[in-house]
C-alpha atoms as an extended CHARMM CRD file, in Angstrom:
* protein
*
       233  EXT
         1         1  UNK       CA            104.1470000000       98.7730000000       76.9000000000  PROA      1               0.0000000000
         2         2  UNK       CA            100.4710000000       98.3200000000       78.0780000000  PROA      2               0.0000000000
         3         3  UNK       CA             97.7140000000      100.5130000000       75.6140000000  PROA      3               0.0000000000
         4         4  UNK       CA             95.9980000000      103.6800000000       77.1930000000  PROA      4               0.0000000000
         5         5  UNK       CA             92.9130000000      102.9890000000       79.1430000000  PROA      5               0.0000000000
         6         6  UNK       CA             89.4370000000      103.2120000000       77.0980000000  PROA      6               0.0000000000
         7         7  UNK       CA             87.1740000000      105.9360000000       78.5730000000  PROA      7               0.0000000000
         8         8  UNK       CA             83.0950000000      106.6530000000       77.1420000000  PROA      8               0.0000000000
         9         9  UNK       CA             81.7820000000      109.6820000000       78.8430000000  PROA      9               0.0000000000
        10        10  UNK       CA             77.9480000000      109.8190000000       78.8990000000  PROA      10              0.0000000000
        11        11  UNK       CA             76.9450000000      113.4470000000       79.5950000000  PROA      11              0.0000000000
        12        12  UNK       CA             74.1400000000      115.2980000000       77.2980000000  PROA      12              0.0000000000
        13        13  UNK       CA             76.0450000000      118.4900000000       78.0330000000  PROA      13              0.0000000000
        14        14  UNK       CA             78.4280000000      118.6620000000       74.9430000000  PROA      14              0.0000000000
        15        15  UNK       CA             80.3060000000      121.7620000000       76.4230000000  PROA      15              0.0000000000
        16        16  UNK       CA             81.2210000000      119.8550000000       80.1400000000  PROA      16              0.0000000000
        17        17  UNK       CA             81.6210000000      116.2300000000       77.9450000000  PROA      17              0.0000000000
        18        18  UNK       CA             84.7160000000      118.2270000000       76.0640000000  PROA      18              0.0000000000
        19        19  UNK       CA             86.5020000000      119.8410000000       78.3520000000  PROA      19              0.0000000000
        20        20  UNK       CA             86.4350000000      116.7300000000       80.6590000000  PROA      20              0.0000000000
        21        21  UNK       CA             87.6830000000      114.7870000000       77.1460000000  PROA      21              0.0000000000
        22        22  UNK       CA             90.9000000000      117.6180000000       76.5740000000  PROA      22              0.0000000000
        23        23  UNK       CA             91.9100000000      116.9120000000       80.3870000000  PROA      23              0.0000000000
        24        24  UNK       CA             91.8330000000      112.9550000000       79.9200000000  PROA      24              0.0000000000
        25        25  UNK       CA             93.1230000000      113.1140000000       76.4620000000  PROA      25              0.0000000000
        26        26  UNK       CA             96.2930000000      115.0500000000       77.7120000000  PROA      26              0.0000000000
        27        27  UNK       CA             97.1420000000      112.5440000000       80.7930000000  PROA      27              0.0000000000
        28        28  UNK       CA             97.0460000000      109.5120000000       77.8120000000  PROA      28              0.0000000000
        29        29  UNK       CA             93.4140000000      108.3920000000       77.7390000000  PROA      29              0.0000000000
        30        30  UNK       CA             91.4800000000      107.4170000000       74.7930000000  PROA      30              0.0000000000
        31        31  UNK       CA             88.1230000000      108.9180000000       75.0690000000  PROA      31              0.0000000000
        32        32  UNK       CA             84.7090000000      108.7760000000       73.4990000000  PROA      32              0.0000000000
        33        33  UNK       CA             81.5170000000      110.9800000000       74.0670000000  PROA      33              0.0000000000
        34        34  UNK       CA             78.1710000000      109.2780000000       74.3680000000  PROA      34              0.0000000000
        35        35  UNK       CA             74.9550000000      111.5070000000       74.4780000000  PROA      35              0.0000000000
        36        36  UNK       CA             72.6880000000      109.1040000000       75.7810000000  PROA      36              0.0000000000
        37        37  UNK       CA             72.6590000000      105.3780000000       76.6130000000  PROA      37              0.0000000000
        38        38  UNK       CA             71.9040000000      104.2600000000       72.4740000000  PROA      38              0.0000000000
        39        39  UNK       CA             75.3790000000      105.5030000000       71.8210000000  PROA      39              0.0000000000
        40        40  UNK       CA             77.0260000000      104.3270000000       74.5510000000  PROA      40              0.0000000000
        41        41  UNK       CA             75.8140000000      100.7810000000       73.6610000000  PROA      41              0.0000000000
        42        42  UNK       CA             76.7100000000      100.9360000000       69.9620000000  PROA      42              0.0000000000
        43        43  UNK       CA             79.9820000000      101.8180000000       71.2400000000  PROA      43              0.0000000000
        44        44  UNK       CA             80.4810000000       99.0990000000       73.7770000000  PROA      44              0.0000000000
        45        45  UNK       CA             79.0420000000       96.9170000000       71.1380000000  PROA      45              0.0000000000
        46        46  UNK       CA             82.2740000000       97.2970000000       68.9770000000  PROA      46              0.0000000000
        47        47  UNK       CA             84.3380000000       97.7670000000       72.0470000000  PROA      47              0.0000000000
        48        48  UNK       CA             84.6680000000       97.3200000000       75.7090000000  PROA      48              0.0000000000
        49        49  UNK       CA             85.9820000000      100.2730000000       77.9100000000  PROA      49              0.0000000000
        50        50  UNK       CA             88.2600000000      100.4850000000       80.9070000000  PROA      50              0.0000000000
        51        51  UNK       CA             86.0460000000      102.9260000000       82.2390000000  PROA      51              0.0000000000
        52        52  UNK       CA             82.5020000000      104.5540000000       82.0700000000  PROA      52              0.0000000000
        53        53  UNK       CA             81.6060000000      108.3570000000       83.2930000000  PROA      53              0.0000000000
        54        54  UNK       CA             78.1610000000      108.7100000000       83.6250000000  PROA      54              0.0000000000
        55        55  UNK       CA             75.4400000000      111.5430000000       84.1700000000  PROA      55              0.0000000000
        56        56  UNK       CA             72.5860000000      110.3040000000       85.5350000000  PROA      56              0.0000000000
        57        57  UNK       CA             70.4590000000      113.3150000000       84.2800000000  PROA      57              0.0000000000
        58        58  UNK       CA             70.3390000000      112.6420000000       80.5430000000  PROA      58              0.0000000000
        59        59  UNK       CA             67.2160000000      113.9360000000       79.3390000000  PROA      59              0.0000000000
        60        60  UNK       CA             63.8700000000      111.5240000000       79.7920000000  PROA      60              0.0000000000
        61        61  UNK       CA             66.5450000000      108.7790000000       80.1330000000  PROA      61              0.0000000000
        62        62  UNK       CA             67.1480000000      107.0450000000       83.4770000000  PROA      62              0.0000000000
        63        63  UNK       CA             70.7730000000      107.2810000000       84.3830000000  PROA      63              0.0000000000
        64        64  UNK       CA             70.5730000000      105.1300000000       87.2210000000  PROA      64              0.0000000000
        65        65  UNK       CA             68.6400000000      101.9780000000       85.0970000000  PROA      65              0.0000000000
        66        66  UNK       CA             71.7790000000      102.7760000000       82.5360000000  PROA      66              0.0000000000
        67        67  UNK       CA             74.3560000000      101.8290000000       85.2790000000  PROA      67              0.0000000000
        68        68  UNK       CA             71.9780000000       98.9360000000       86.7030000000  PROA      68              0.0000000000
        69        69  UNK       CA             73.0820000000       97.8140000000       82.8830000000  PROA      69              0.0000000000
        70        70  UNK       CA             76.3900000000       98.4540000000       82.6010000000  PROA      70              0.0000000000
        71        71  UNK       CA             76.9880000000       96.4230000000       85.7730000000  PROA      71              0.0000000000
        72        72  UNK       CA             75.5570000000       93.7600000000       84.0010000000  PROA      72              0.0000000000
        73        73  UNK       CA             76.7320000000       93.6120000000       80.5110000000  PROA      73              0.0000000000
        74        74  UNK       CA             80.3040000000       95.0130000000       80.8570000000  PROA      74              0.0000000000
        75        75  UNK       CA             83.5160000000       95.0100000000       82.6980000000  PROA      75              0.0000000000
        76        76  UNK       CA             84.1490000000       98.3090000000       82.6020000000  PROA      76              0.0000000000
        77        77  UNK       CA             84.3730000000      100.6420000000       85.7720000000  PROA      77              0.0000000000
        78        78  UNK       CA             81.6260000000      102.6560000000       86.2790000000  PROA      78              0.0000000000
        79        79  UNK       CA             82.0270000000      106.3540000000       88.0680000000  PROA      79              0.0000000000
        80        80  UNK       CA             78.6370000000      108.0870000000       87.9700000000  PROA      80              0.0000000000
        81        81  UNK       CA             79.4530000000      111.8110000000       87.6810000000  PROA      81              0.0000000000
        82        82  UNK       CA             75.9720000000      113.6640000000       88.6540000000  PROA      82              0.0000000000
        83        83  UNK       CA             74.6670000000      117.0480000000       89.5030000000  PROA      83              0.0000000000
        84        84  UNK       CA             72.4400000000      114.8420000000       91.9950000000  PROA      84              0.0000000000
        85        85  UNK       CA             73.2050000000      115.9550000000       96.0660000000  PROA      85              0.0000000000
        86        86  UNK       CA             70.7400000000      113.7480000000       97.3990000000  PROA      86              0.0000000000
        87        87  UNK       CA             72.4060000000      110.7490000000       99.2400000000  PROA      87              0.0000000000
        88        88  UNK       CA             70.0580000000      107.9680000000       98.3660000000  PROA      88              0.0000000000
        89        89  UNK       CA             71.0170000000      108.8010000000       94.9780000000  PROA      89              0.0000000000
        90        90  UNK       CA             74.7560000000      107.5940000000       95.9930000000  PROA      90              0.0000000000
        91        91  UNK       CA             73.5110000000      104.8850000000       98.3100000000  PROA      91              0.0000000000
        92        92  UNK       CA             71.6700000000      103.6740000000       95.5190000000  PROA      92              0.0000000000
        93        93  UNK       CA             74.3110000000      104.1710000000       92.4170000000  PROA      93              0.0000000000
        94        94  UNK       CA             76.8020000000      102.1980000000       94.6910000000  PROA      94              0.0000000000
        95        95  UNK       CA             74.5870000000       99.5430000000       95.9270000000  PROA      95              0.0000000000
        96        96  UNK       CA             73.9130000000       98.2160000000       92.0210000000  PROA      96              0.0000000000
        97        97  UNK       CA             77.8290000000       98.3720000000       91.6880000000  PROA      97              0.0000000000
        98        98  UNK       CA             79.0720000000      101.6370000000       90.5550000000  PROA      98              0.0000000000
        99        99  UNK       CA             82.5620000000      101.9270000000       91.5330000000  PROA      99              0.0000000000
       100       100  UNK       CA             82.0360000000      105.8400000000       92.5820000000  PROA      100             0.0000000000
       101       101  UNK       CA             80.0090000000      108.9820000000       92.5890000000  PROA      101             0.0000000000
       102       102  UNK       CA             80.8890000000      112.2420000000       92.1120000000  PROA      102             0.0000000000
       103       103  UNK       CA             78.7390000000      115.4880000000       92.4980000000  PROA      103             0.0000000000
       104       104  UNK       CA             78.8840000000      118.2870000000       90.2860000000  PROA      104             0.0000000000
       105       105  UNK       CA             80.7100000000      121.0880000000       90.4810000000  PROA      105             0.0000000000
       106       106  UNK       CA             83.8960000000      119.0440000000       90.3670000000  PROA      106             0.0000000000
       107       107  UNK       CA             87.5070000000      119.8870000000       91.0210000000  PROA      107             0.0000000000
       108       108  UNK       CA             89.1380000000      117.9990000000       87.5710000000  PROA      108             0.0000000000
       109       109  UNK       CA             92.0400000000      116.8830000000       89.8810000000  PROA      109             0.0000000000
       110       110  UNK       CA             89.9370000000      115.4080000000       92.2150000000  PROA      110             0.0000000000
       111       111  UNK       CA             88.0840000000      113.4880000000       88.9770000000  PROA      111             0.0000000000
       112       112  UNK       CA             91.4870000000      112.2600000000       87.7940000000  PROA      112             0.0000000000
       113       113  UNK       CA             92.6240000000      111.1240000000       91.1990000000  PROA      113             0.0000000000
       114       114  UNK       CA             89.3880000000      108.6990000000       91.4600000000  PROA      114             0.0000000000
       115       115  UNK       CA             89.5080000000      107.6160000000       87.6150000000  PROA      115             0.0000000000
       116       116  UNK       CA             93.3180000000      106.6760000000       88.4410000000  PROA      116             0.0000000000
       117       117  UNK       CA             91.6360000000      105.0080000000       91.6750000000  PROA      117             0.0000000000
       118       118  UNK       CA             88.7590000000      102.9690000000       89.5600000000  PROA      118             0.0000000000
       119       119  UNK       CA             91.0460000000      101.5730000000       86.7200000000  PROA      119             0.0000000000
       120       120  UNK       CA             93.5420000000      100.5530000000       89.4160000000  PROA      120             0.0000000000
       121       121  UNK       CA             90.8110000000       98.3340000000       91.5940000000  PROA      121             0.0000000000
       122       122  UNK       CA             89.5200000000       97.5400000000       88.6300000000  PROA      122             0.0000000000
       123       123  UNK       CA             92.7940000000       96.0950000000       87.0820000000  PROA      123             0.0000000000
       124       124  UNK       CA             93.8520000000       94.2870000000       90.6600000000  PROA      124             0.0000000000
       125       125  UNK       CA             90.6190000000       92.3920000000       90.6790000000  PROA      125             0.0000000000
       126       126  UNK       CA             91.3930000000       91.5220000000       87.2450000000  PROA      126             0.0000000000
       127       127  UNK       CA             94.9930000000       90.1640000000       87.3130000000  PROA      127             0.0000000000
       128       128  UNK       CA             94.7940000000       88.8340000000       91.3550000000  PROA      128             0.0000000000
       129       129  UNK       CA             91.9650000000       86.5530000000       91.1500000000  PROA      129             0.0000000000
       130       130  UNK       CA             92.8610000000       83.7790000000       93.7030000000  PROA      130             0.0000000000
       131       131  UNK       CA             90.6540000000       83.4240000000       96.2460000000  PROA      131             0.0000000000
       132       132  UNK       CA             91.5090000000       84.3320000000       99.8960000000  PROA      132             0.0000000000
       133       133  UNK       CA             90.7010000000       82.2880000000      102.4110000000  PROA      133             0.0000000000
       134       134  UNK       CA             90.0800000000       82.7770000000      105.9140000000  PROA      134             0.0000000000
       135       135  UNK       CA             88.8330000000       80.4540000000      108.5660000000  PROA      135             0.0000000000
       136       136  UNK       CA             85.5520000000       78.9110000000      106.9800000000  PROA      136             0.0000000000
       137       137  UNK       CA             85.1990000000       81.3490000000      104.6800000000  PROA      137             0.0000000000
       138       138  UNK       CA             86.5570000000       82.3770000000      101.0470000000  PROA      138             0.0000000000
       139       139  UNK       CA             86.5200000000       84.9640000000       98.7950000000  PROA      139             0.0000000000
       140       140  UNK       CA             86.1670000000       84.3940000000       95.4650000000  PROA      140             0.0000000000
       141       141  UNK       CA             87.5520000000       87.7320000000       93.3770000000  PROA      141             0.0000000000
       142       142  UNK       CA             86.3770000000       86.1540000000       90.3880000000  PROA      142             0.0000000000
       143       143  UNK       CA             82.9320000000       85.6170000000       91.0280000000  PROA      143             0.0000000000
       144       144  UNK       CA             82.9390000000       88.3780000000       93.6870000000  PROA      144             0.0000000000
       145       145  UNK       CA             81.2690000000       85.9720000000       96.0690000000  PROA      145             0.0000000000
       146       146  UNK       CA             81.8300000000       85.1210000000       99.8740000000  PROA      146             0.0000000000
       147       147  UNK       CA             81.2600000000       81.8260000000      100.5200000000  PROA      147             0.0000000000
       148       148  UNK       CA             80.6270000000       80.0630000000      103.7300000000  PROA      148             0.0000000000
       149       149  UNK       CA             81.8840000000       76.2640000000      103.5300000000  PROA      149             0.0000000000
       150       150  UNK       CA             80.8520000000       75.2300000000      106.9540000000  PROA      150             0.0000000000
       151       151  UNK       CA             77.5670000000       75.9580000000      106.1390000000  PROA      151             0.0000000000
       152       152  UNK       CA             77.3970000000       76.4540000000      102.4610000000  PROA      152             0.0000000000
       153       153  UNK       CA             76.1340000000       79.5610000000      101.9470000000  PROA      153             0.0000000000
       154       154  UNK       CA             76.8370000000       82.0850000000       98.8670000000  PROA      154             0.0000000000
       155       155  UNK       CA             76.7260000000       85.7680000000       99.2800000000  PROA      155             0.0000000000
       156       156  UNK       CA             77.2220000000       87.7580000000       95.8880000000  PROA      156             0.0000000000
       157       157  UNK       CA             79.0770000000       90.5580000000       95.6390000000  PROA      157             0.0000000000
       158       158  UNK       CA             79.8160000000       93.7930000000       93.9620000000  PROA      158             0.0000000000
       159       159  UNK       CA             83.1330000000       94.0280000000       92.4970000000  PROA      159             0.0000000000
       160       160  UNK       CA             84.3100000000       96.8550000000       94.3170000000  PROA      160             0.0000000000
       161       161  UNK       CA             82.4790000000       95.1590000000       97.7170000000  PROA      161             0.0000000000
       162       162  UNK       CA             84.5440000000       92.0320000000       97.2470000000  PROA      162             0.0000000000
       163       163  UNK       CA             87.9850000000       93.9540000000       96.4370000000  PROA      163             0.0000000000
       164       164  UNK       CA             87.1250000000       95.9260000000      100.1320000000  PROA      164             0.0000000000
       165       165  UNK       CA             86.4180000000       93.1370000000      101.9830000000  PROA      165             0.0000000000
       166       166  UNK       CA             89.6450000000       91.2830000000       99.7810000000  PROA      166             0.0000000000
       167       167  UNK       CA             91.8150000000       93.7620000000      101.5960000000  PROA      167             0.0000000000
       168       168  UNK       CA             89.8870000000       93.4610000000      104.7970000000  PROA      168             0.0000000000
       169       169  UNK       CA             90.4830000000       89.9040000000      104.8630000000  PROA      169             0.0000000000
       170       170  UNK       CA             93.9330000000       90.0080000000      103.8630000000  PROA      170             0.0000000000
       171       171  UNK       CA             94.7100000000       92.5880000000      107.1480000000  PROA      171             0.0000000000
       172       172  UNK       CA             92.2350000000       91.0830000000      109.7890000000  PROA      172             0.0000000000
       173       173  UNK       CA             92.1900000000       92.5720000000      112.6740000000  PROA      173             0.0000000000
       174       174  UNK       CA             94.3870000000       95.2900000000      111.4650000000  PROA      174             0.0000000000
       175       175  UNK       CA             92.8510000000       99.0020000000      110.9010000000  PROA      175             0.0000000000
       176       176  UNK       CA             92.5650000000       99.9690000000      107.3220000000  PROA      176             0.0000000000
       177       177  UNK       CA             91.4790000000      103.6420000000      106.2840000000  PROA      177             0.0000000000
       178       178  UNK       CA             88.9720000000      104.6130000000      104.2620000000  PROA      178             0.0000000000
       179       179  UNK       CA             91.4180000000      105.8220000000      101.9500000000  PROA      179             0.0000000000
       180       180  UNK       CA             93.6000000000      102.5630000000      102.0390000000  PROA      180             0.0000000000
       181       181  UNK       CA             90.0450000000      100.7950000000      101.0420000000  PROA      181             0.0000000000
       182       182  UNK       CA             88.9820000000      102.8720000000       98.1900000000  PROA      182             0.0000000000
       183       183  UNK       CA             92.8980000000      102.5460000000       97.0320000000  PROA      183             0.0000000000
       184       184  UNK       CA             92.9680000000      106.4140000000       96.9010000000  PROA      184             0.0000000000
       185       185  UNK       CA             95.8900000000      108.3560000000       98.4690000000  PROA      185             0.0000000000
       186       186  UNK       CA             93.5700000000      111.1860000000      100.3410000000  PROA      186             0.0000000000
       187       187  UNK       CA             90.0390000000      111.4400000000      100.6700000000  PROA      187             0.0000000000
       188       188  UNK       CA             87.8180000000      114.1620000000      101.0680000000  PROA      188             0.0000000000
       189       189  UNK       CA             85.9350000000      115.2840000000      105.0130000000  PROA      189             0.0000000000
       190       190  UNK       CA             82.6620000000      114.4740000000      102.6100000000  PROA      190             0.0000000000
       191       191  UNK       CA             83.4700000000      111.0940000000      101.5010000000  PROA      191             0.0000000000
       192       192  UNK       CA             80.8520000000      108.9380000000      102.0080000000  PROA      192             0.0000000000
       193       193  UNK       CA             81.2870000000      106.0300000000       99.2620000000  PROA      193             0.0000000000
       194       194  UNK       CA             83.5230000000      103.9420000000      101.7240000000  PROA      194             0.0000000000
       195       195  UNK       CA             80.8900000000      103.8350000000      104.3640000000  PROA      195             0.0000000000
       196       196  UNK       CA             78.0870000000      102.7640000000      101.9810000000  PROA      196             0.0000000000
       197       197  UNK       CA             79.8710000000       99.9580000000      100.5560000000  PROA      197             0.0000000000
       198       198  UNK       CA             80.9310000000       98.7170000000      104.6010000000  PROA      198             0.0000000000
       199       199  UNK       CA             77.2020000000       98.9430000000      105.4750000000  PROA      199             0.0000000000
       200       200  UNK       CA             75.9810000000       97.4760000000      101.7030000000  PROA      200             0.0000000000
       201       201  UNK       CA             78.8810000000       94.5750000000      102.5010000000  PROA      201             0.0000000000
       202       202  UNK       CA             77.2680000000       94.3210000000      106.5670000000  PROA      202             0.0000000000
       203       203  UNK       CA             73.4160000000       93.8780000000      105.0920000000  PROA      203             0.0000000000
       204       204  UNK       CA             74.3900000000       91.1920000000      102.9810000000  PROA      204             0.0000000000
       205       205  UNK       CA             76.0480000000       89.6080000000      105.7610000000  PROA      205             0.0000000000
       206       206  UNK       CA             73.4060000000       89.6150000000      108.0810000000  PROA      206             0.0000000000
       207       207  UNK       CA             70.8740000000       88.7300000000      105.4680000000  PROA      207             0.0000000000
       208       208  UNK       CA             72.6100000000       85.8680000000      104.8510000000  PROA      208             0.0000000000
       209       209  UNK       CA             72.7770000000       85.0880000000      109.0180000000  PROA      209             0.0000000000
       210       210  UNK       CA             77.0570000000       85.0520000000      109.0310000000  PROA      210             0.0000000000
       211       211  UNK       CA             77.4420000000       87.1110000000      111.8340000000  PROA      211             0.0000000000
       212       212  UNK       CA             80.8920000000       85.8850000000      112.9300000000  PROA      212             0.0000000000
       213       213  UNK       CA             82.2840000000       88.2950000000      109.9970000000  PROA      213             0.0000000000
       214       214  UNK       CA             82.1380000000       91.5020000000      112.1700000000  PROA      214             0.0000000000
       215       215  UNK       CA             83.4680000000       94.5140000000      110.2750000000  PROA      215             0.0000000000
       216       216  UNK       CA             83.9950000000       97.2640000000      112.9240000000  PROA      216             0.0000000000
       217       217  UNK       CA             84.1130000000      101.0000000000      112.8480000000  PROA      217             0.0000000000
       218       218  UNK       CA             87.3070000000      102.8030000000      113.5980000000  PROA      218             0.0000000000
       219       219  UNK       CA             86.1950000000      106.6120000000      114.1530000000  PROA      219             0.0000000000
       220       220  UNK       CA             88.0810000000      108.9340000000      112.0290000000  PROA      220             0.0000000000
       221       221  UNK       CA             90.1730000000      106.4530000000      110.1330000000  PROA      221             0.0000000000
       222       222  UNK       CA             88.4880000000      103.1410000000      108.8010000000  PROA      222             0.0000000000
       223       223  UNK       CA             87.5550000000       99.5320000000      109.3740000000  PROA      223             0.0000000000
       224       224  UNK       CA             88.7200000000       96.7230000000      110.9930000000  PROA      224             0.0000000000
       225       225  UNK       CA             87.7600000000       92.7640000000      110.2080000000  PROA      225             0.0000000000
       226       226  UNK       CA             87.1980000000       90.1640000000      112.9450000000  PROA      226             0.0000000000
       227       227  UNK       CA             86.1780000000       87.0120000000      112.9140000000  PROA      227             0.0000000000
       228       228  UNK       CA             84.8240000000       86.0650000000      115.9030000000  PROA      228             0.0000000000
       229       229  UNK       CA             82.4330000000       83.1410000000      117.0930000000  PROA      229             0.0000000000
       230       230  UNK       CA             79.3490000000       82.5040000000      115.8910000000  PROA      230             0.0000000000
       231       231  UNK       CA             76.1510000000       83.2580000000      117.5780000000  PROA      231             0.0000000000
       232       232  UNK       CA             74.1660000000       80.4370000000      118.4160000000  PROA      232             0.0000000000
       233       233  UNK       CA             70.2620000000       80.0500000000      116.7110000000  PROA      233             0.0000000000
């Protein structure tokens, strides 16, 4: 029997950082409350977590350098729960490799549903790490890095970007839905996380001049992978 999942929530609001803790406590979680980001680092320092829920709005700190930190010192999934609207604030939160983000108010359903989501990318990109290959290019999970062996090129990866173009890969030129990519059963007429990673995963791409990976646009559903010849210089 596998242990329950490890969840820190950092939120400065002690009354919203409880009731969130009683809802994940009774569907089996073990869960901690971080104020700021001192705690939370004492407490990864004794332990990793499965999971991290985190405000960006906690006091003078900077939520957003806090995640740009987590990506790089832990393993844990990283859902930034915000009373933020603004978009670029999600563009940017997913771009350093948060796995989601969630504005407040919340339905607690809907925050369940995506923490089920996170843990479960999470733990296939953990326990499925051979690389898929595909034409001249492979993917390595591992090192969540596409790399072109033709030409030897290296694009890096956020975890969740490599586990969405994993399953893109695996199902070329077969639709996928947005829903199917985030590994969520519904999503919402607002999501937007889905999109940003696609066009995060397309800038990379084209930075790195592979344009024969061509990720198209299937209105209303999701994506579909192609790889089709290269452009010449």
């Amino acid at each position: 029997m596998s242990s329950p999942s490890k969840i820190i929530i950092v939120e400065d609001d002690l009354v919203m950082a409880r009731a969130i803790t009683r809802h994940l406590t009774r569907e089996g979680y073990v869960v901690a409350i971080a104020s700021n980001g001192i705690e939370l680092n004492r407490m990864l320092a004794k332990d990793d977590a499965d999971l991290v829920l985190l405000d960006l709005n906690l006091g003078d700190e900077d939520g957003m350098c806090l995640a740009r930190e987590l990506v790089d010192t832990s393993a844990a999934a990283i859902i930034i729960v915000t009373g933020r609207q603004e978009v670029q604030d999600c563009i940017e939160a997913l771009d350093i490799g948060a796995d989601d983000y969630m504005t407040k108010p919340f339905v607690m359903e809907e925050l369940l549903a995506r923490i089920r989501a996170a843990l479960r990318r999470r733990g296939s990109l953990m326990h499925s790490p051979e690389p898929i290959a595909l034409g001249i290019f492979l993917l390595d999970p591992v090192l969540a890095e596409l790399i072109d062996r033709e030409q030897d090129i290296r694009v890096k990866l956020t975890d969740t970007e490599a586990r969405i173009l994993a399953m893109l890969m695996r199902h070329h030129n077969r639709g996928l839905s947005r829903a199917n990519l985030l590994n969520r059963e519904t999503l919402g007429p607002e999501e937007r996380s889905v999109d940003v990673h696609i066009a995060n995963i397309r800038r990379k791409l084209r930075a790195a001049q592979i344009d024969s990976i061509v990720i198209w646009p299937l209105r209303g559903y999701g994506y579909r992978l192609r790889i089709e010849p290269a452009t010449a210089g």
